[in-house]
C-alpha positions, -999 to +999 in steps of 0.1 A: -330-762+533-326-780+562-300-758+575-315-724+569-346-743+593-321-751+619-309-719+618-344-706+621-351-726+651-323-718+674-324-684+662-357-687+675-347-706+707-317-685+721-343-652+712-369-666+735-341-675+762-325-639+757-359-622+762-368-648+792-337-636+813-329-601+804-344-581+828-376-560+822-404-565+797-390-570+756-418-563+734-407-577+699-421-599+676-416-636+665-390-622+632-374-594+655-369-625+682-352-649+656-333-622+643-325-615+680-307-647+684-290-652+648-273-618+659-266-628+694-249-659+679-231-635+655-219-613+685-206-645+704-188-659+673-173-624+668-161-623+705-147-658+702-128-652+672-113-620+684-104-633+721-083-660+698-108-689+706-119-688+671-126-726+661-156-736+641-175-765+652-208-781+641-237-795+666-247-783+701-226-767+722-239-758+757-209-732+761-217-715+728-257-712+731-249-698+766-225-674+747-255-667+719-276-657+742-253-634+763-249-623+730-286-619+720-286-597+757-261-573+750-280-565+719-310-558+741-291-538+759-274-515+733-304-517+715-327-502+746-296-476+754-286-466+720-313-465+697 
């Protein structure tokens, strides 16, 4: 249980950061925001893993929540140009 909160809350967290620094006005809701940053953390652990950087770690990681929320960004963007 206490993972799936965790989860929740930096979903949450790297959403709010994502939507703070991509440029323009992103008018989405609390779920859409924490689903925001679950995916951008998705799209970074993708990239990782294919650029051969691929190691799983636990905890906080200043490199990878900067990477979740470049992450959470590019989804903006494909998501404002694409859909």
């Amino acid at each position: 249980m206490r993972d799936i909160l965790s989860m929740l809350l930096s979903g949450l967290l790297v959403g709010i950061a994502a939507r703070f620094l991509y440029p323009g006005a992103v008018e989405i809701g609390l779920a859409r925001t924490i689903a925001l940053g679950i995916g951008g953390a998705l799209v970074a652990g993708l990239a990782s893993s294919l650029a051969g950087r691929g190691s799983v770690s636990e905890g906080f990681n200043r490199a990878g929540c900067l990477a979740s929320v470049l992450g959470a960004m590019l989804l903006i963007y494909l998501g404002r140009h694409f859909w």
